[in-house]
CHARMM-style PDB file with segment names, atoms N, HN, CA, C and O in Angstrom:
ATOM      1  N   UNK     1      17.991  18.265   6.535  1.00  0.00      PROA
ATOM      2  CA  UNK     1      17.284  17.553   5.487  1.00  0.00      PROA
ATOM      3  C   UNK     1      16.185  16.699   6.127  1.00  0.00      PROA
ATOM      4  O   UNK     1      16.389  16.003   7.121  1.00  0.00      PROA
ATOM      5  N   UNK     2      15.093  16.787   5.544  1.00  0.00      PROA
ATOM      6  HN  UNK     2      14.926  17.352   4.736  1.00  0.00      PROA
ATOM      7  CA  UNK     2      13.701  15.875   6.047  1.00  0.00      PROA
ATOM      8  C   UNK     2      13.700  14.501   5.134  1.00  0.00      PROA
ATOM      9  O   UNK     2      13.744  14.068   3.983  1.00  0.00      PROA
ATOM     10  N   UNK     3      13.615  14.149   6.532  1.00  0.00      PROA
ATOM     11  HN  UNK     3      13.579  14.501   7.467  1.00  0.00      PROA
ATOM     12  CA  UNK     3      13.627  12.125   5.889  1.00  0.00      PROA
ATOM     13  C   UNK     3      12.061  12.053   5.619  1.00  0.00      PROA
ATOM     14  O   UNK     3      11.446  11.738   6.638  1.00  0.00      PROA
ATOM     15  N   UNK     4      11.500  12.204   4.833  1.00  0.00      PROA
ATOM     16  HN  UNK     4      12.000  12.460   4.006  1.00  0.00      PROA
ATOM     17  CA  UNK     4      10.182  11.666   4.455  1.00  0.00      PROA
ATOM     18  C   UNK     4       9.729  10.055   4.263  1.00  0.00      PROA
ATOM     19  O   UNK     4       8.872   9.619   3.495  1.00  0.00      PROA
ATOM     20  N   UNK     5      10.317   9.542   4.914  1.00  0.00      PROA
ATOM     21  HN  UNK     5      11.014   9.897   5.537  1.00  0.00      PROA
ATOM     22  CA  UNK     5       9.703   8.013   5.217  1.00  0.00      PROA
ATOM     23  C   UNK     5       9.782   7.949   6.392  1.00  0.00      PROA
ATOM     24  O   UNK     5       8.982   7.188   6.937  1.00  0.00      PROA
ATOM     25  N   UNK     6      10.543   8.538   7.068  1.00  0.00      PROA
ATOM     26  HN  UNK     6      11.193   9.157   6.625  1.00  0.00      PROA
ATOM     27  CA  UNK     6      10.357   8.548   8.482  1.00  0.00      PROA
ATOM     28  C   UNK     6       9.266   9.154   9.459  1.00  0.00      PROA
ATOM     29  O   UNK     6       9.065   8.925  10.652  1.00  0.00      PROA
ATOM     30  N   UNK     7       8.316  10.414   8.136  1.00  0.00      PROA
ATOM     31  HN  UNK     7       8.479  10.601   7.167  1.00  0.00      PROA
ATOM     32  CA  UNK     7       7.163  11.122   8.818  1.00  0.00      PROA
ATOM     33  C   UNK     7       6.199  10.116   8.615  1.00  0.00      PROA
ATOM     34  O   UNK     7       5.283   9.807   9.379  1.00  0.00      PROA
ATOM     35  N   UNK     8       6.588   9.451   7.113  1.00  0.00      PROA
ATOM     36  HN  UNK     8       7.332   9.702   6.493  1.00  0.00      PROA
ATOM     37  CA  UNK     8       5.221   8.751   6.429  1.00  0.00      PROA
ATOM     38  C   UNK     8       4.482   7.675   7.459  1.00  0.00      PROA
ATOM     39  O   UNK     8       5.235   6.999   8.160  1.00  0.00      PROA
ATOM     40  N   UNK     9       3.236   7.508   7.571  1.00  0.00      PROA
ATOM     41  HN  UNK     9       2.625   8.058   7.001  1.00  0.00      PROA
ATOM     42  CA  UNK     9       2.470   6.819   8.586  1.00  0.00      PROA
ATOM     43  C   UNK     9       2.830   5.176   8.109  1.00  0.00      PROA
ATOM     44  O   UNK     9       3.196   4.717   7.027  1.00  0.00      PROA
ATOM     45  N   UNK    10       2.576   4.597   9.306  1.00  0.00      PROA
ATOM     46  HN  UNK    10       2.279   4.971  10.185  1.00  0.00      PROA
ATOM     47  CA  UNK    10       2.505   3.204   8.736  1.00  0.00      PROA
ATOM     48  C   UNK    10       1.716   2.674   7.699  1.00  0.00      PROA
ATOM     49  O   UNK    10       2.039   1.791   6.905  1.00  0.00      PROA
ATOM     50  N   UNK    11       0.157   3.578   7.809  1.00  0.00      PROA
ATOM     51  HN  UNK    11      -0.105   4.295   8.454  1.00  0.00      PROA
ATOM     52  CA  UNK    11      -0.458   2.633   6.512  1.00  0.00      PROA
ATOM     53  C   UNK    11      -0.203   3.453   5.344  1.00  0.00      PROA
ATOM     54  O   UNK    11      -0.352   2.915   4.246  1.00  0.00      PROA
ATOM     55  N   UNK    12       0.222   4.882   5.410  1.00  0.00      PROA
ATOM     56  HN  UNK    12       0.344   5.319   6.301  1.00  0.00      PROA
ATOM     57  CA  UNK    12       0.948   5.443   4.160  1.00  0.00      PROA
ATOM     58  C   UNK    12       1.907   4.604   3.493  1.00  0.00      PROA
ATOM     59  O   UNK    12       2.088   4.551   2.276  1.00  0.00      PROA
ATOM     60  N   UNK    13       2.623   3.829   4.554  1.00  0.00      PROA
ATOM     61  HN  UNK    13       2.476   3.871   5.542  1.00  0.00      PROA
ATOM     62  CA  UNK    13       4.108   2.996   3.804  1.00  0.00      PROA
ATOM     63  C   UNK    13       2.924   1.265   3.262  1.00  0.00      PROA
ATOM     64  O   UNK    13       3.542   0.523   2.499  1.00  0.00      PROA
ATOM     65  N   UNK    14       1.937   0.928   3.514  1.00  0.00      PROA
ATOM     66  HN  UNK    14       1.435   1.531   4.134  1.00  0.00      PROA
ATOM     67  CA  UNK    14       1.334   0.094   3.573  1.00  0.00      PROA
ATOM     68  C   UNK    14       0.545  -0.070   2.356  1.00  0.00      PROA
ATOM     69  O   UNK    14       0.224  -1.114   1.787  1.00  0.00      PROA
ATOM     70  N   UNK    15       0.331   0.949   2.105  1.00  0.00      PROA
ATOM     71  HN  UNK    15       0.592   1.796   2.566  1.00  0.00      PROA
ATOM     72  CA  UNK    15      -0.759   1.511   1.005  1.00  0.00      PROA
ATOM     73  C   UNK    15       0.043   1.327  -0.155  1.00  0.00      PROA
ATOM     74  O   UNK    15      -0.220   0.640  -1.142  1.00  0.00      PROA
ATOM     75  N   UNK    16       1.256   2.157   0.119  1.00  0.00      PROA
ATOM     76  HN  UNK    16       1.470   2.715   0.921  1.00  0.00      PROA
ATOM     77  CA  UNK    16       2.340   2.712  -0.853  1.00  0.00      PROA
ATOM     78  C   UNK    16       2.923   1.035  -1.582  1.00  0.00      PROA
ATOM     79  O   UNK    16       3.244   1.034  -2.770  1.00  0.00      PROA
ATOM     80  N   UNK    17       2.984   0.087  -1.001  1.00  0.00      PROA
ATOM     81  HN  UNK    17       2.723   0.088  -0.035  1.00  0.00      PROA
ATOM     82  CA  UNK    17       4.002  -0.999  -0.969  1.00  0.00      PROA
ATOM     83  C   UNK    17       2.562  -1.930  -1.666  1.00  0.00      PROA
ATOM     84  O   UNK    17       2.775  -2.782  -2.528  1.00  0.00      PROA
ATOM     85  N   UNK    18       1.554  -1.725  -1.318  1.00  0.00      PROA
ATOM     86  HN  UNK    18       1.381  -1.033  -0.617  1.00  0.00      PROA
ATOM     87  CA  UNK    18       0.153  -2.869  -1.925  1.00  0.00      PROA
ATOM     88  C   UNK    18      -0.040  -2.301  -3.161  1.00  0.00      PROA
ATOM     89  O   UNK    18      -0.489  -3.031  -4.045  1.00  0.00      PROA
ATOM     90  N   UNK    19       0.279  -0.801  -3.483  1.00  0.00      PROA
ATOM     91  HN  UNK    19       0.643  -0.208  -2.765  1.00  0.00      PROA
ATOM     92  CA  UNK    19      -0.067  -0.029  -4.885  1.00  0.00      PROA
ATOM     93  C   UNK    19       0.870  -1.228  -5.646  1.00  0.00      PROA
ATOM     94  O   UNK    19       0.324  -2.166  -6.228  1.00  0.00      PROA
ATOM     95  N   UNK    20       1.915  -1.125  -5.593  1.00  0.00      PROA
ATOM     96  HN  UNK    20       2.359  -0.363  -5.120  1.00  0.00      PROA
ATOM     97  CA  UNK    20       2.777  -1.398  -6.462  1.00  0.00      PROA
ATOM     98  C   UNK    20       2.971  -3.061  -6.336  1.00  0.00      PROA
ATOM     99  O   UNK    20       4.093  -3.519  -6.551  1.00  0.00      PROA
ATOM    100  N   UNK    21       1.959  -3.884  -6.015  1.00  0.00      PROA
ATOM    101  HN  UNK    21       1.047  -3.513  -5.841  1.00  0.00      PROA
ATOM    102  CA  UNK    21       1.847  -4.954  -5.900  1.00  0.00      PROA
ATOM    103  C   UNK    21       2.368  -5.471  -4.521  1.00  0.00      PROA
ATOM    104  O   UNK    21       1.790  -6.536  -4.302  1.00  0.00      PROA
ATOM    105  N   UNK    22       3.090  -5.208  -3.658  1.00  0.00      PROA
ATOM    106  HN  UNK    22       3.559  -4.343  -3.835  1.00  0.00      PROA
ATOM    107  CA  UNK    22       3.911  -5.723  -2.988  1.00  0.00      PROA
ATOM    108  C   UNK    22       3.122  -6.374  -1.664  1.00  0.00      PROA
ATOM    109  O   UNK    22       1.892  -6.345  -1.610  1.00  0.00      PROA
ATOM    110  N   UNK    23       4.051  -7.049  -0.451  1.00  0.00      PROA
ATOM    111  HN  UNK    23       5.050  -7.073  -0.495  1.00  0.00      PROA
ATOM    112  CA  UNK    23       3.476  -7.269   0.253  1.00  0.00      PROA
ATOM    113  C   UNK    23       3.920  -6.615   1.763  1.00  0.00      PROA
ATOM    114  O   UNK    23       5.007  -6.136   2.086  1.00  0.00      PROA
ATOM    115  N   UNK    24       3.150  -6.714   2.260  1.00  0.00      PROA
ATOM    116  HN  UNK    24       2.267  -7.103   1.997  1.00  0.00      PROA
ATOM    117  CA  UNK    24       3.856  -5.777   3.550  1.00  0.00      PROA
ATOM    118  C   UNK    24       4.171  -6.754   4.600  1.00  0.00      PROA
ATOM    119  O   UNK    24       3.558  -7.817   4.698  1.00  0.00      PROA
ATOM    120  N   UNK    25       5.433  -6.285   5.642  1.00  0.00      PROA
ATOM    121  HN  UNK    25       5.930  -5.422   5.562  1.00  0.00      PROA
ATOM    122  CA  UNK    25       5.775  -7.341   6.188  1.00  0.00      PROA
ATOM    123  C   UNK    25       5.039  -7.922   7.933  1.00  0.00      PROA
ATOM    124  O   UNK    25       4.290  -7.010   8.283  1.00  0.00      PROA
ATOM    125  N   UNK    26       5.032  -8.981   8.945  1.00  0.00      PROA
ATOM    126  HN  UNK    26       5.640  -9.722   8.661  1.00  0.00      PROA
ATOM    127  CA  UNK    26       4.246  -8.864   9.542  1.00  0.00      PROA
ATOM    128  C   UNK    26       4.372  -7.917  10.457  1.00  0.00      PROA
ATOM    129  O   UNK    26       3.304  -7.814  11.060  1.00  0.00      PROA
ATOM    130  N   UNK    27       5.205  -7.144  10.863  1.00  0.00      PROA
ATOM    131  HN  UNK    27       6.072  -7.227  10.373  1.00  0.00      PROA
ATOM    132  CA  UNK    27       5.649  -6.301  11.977  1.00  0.00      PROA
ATOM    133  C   UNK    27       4.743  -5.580  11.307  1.00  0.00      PROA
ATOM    134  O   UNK    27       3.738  -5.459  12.007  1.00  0.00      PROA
ATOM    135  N   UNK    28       4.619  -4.961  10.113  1.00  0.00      PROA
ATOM    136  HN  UNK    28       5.436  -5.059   9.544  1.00  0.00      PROA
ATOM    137  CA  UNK    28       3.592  -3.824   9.870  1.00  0.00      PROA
ATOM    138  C   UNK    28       2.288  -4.216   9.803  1.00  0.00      PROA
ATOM    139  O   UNK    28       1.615  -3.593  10.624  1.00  0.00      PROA
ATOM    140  N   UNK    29       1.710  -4.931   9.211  1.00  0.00      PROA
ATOM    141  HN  UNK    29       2.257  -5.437   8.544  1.00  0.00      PROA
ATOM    142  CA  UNK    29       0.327  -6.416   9.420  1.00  0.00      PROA
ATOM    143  C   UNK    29       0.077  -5.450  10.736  1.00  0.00      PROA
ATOM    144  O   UNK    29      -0.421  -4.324  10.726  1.00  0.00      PROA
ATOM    145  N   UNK    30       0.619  -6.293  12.014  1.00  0.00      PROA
ATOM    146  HN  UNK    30       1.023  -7.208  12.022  1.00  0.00      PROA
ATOM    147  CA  UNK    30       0.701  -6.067  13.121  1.00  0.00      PROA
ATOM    148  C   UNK    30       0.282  -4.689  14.216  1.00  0.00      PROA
ATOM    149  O   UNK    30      -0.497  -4.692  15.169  1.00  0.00      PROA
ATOM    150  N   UNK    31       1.246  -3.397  13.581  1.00  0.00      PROA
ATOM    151  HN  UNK    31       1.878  -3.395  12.806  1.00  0.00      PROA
ATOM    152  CA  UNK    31       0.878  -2.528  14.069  1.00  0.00      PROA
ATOM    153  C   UNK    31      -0.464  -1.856  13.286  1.00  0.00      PROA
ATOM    154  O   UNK    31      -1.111  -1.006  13.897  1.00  0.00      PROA
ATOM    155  N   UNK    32      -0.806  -2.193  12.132  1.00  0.00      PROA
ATOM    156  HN  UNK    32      -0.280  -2.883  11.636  1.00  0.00      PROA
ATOM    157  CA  UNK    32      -1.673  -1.757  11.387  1.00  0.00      PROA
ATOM    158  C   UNK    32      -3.175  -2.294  12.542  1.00  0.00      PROA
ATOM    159  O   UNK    32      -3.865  -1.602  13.290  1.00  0.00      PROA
ATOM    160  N   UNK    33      -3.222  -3.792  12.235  1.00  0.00      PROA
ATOM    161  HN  UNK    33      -2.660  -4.353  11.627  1.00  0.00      PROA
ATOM    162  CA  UNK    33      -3.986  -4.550  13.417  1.00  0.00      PROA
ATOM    163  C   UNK    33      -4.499  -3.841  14.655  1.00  0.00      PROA
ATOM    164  O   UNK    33      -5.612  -3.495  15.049  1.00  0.00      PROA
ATOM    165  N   UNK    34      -2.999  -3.741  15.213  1.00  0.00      PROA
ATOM    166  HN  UNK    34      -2.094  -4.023  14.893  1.00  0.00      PROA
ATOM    167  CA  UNK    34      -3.337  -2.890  16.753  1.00  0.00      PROA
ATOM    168  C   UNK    34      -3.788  -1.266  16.561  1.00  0.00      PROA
ATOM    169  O   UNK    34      -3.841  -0.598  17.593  1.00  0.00      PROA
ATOM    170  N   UNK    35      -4.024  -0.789  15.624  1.00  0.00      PROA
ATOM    171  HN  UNK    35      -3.981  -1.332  14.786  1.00  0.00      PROA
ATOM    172  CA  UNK    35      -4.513   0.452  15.282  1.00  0.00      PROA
ATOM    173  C   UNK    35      -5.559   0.379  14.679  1.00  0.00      PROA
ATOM    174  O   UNK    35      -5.918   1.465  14.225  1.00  0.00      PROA
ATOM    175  N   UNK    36      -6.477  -0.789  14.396  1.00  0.00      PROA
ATOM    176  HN  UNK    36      -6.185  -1.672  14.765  1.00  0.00      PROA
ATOM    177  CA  UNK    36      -7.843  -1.321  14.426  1.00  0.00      PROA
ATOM    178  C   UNK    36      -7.880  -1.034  12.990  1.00  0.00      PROA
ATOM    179  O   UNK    36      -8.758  -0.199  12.771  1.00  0.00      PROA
ATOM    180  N   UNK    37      -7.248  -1.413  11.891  1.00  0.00      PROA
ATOM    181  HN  UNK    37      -6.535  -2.091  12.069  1.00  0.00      PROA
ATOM    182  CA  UNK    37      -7.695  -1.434  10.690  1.00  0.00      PROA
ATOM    183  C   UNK    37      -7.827  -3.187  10.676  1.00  0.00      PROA
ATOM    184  O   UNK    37      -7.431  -3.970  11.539  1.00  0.00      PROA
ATOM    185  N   UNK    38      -8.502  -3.472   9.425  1.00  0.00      PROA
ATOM    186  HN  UNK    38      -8.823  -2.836   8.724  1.00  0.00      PROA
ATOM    187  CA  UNK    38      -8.665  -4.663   8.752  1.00  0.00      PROA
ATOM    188  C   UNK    38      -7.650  -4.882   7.697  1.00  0.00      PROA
ATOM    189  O   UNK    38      -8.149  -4.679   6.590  1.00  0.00      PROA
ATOM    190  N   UNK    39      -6.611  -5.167   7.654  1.00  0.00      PROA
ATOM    191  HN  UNK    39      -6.206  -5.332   8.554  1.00  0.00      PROA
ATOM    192  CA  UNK    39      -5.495  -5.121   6.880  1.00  0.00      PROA
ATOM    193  C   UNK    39      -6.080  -6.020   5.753  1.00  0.00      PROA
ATOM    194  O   UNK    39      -6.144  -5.529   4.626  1.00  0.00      PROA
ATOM    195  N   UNK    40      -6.515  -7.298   5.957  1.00  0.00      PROA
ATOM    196  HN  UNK    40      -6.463  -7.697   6.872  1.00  0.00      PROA
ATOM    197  CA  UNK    40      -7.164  -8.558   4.198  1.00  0.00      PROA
ATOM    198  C   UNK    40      -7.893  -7.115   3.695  1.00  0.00      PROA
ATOM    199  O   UNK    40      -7.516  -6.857   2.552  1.00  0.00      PROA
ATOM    200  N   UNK    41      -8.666  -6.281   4.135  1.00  0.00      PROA
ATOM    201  HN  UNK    41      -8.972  -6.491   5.064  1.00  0.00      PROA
ATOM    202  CA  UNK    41      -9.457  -5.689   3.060  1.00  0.00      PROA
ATOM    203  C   UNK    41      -9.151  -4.334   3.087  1.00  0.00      PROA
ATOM    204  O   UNK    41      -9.998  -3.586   2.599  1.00  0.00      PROA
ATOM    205  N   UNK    42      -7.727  -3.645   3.729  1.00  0.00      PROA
ATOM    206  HN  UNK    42      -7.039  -4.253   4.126  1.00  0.00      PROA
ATOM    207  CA  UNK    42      -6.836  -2.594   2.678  1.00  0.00      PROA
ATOM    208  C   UNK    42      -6.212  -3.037   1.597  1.00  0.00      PROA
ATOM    209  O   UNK    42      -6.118  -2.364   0.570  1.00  0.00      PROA
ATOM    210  N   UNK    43      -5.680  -4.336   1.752  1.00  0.00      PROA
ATOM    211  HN  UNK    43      -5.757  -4.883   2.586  1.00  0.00      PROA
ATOM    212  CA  UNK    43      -4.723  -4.650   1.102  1.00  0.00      PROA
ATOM    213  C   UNK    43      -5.444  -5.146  -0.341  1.00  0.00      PROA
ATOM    214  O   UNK    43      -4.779  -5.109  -1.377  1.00  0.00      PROA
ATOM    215  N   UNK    44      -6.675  -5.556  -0.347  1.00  0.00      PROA
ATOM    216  HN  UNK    44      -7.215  -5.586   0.494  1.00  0.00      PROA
ATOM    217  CA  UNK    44      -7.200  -5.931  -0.974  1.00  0.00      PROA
ATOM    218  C   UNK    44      -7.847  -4.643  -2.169  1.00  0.00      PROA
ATOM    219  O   UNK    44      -7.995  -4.684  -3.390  1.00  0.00      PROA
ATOM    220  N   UNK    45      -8.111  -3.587  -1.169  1.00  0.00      PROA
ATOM    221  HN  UNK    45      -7.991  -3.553  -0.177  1.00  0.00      PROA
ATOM    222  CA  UNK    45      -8.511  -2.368  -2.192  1.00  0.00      PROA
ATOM    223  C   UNK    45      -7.467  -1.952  -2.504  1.00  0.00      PROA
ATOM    224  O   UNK    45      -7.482  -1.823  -3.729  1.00  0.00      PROA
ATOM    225  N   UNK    46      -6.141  -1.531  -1.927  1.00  0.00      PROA
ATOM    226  HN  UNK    46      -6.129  -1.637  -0.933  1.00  0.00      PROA
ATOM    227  CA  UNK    46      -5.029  -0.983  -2.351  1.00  0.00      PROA
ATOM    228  C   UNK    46      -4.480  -1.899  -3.318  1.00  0.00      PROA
ATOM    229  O   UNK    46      -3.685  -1.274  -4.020  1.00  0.00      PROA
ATOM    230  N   UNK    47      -4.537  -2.786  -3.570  1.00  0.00      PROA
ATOM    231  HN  UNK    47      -5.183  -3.293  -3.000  1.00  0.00      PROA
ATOM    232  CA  UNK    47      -4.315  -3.747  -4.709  1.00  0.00      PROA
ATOM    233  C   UNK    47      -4.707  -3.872  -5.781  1.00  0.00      PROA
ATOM    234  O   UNK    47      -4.169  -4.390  -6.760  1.00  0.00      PROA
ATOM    235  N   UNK    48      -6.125  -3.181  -5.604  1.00  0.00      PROA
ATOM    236  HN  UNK    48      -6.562  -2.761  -4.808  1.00  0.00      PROA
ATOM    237  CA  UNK    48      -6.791  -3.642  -6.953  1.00  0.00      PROA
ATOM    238  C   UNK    48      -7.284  -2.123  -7.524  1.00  0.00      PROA
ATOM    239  O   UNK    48      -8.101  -1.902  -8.419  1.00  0.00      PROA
ATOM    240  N   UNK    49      -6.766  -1.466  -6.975  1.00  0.00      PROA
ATOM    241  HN  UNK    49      -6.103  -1.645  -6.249  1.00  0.00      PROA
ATOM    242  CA  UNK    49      -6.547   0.100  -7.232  1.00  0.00      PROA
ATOM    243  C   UNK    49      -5.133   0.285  -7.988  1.00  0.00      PROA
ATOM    244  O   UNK    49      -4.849   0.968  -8.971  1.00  0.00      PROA
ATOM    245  N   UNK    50      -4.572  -0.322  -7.412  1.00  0.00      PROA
ATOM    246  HN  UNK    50      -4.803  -0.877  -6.613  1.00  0.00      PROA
ATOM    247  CA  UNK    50      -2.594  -0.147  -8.289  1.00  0.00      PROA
ATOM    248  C   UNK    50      -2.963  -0.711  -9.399  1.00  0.00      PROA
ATOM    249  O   UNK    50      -2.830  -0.056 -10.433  1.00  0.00      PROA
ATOM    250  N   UNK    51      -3.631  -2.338  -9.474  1.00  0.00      PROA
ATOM    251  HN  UNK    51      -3.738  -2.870  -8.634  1.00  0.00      PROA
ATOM    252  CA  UNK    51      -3.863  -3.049 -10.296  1.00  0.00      PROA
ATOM    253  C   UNK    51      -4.627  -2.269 -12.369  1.00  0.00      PROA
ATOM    254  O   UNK    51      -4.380  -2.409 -13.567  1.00  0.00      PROA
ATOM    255  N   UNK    52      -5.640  -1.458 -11.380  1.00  0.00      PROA
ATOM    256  HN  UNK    52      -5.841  -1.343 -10.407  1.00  0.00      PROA
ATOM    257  CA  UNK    52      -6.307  -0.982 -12.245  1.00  0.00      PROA
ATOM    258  C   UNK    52      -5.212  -0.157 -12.528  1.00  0.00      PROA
ATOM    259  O   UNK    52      -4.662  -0.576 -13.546  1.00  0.00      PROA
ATOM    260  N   UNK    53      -4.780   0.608 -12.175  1.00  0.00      PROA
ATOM    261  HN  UNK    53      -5.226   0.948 -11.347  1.00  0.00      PROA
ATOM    262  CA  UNK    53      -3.807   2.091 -12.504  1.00  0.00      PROA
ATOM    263  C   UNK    53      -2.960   1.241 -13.377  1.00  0.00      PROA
ATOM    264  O   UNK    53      -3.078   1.503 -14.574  1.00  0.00      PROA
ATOM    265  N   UNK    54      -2.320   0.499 -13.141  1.00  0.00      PROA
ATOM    266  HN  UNK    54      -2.224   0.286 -12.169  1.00  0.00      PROA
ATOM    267  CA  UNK    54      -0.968  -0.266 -14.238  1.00  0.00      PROA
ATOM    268  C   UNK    54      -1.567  -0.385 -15.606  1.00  0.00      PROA
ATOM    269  O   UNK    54      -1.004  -0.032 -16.642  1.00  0.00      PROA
ATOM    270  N   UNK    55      -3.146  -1.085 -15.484  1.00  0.00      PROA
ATOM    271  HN  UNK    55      -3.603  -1.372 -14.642  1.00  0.00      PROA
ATOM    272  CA  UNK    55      -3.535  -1.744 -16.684  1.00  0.00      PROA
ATOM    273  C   UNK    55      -3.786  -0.395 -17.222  1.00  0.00      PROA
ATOM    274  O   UNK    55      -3.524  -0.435 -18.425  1.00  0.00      PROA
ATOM    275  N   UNK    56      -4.193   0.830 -16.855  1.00  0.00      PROA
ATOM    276  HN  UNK    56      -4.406   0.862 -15.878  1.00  0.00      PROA
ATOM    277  CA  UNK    56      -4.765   1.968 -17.712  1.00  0.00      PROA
ATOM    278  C   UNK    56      -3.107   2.526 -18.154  1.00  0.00      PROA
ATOM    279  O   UNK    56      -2.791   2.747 -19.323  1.00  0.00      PROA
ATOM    280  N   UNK    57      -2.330   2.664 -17.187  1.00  0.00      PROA
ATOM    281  HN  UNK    57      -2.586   2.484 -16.237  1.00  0.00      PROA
ATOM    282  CA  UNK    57      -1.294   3.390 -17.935  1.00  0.00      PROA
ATOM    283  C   UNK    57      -0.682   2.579 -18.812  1.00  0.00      PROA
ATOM    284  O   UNK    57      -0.102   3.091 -19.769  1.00  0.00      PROA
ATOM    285  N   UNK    58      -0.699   1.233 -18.653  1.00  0.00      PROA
ATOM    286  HN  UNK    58      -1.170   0.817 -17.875  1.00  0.00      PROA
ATOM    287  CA  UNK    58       0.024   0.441 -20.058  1.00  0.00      PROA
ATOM    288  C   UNK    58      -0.864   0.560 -20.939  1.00  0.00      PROA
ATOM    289  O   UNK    58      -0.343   1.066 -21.933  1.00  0.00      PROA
ATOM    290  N   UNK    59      -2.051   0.336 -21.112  1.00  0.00      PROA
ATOM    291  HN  UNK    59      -2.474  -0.075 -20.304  1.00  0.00      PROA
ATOM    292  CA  UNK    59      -2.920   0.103 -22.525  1.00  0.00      PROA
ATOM    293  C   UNK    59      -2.720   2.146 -23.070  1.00  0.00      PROA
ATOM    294  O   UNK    59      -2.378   2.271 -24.246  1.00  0.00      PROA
ATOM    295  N   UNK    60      -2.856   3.077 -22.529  1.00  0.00      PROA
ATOM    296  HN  UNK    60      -3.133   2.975 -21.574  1.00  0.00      PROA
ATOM    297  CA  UNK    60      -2.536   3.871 -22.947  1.00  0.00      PROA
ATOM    298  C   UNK    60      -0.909   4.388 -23.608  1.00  0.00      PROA
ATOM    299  O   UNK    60      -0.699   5.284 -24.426  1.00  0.00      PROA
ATOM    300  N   UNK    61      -0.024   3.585 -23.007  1.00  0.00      PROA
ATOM    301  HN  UNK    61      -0.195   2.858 -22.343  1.00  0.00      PROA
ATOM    302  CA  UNK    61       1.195   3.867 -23.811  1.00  0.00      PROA
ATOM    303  C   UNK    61       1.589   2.886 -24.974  1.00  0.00      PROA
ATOM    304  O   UNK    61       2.678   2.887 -25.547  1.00  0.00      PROA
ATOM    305  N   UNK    62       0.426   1.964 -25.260  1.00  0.00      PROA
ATOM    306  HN  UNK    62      -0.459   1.963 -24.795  1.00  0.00      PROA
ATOM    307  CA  UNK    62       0.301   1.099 -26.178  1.00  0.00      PROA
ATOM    308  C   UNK    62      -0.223   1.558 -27.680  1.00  0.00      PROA
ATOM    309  OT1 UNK    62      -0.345   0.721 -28.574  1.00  0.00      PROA
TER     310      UNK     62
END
C-alpha cells in the first residue's frame, strides 16, 4: 500500500494546510526557507486562493 503523504513534497503538505486556512508548523517554515522559497508570500497566495474557493463554493450552495 502507498502512503501518499509520505511522497507528498513539503510545500505540497504546505500549500495543502494554507488552502484550508491553516498554519504550518516551524520545522516546515524552516525546511521550506532552506529550499529558498519565501514562505510570508506562499502562504499568503495559498491563503487567499482557499479563501476565494470557500467564498465561491458557499455562495453557490446558497
Amino acid at each position: 500500500m502507498t502512503n501518499h503523504n509520505a511522497m507528498q513534497s513539503t510545500l505540497g503538505k504546505a500549500i495543502a494546510i494554507w488552502a484550508t486556512g491553516g498554519n504550518i508548523n516551524f520545522a516546515m517554515a524552516t525546511e521550506l526557507r532552506e529550499q529558498g522559497y519565501d514562505v510570508a508570500s506562499l502562504a499568503h497566495a495559498h491563503r487567499r486562493f482557499g479563501e476565494r474557493e470557500y467564498a465561491k463554493n458557499t455562495e453557490a450552495a446558497h
